[in-house]
N, C-alpha and C positions, 0 to 999 in steps of 0.2 A: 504494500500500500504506500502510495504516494505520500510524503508529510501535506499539510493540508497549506501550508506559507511556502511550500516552494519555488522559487521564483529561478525563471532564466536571467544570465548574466544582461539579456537586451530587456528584460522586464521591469529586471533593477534596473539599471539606466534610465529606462525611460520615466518610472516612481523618482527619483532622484530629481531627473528636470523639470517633472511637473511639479514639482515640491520644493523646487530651489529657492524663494522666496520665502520662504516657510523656514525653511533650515536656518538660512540668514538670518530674519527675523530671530530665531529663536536662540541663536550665537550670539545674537548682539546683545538681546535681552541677558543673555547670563553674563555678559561680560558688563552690564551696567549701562549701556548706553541707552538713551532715551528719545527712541526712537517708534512709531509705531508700526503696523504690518502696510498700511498705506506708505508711509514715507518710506520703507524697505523696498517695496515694489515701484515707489516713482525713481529713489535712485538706482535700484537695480536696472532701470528703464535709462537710466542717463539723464534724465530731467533732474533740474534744481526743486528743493524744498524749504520753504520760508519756516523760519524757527528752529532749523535742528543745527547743532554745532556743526561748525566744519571738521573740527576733528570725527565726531558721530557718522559723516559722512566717508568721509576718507578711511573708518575702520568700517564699513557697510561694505563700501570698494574695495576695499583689501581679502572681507572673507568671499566676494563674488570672485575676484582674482584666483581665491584658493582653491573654491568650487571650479572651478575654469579648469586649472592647473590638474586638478586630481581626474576629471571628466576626460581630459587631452591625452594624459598620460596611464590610462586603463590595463595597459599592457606592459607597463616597467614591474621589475618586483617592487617590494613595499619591503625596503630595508632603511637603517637610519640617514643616510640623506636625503634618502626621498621624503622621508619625515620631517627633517630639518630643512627641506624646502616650501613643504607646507606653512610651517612654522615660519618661515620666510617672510612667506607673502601673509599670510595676518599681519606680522607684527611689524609691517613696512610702516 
């Protein structure tokens, strides 16, 4: 019997991007930024938003960057620099 959450590798992927706003959002929320799911989605969009720090904004960009990076590179192994690249791009 099949597990009943099995997913293909293209199923994840594609759960991931429909979701990628969401993840964002919910990385920025635990990192303290104060930001809400609307202004997540208009800077993940590339438009400007009235009232949120620029820094708030430039760490939104950074963990889209990361989601980017990790999406791009689906086929490297997952050993520590690739790790510490992750970590890269957040903490630019």
């Amino acid at each position: 019997m099949e597990a009943k959450y099995h997913m293909t590798r293209e199923e994840n992927i594609f759960v991931a991007k429909r979701n990628i706003v969401d993840y964002i959002w919910k990385s920025a929320r635990l990192e303290g930024l104060a930001v809400t799911y609307p202004d997540t989605e208009a800077i993940y969009n590339g438009m400007s938003v009235q009232g949120v720090k620029v820094s708030d904004i430039v760490a939104v960009n950074n963990l889209k960057h990361a989601w980017q990076f990790v999406l791009d590179t689906l086929d490297y192994p997952t050993d520590y620099p690739f790790v510490c690249r992750i970590n890269q791009c957040v903490g630019r």
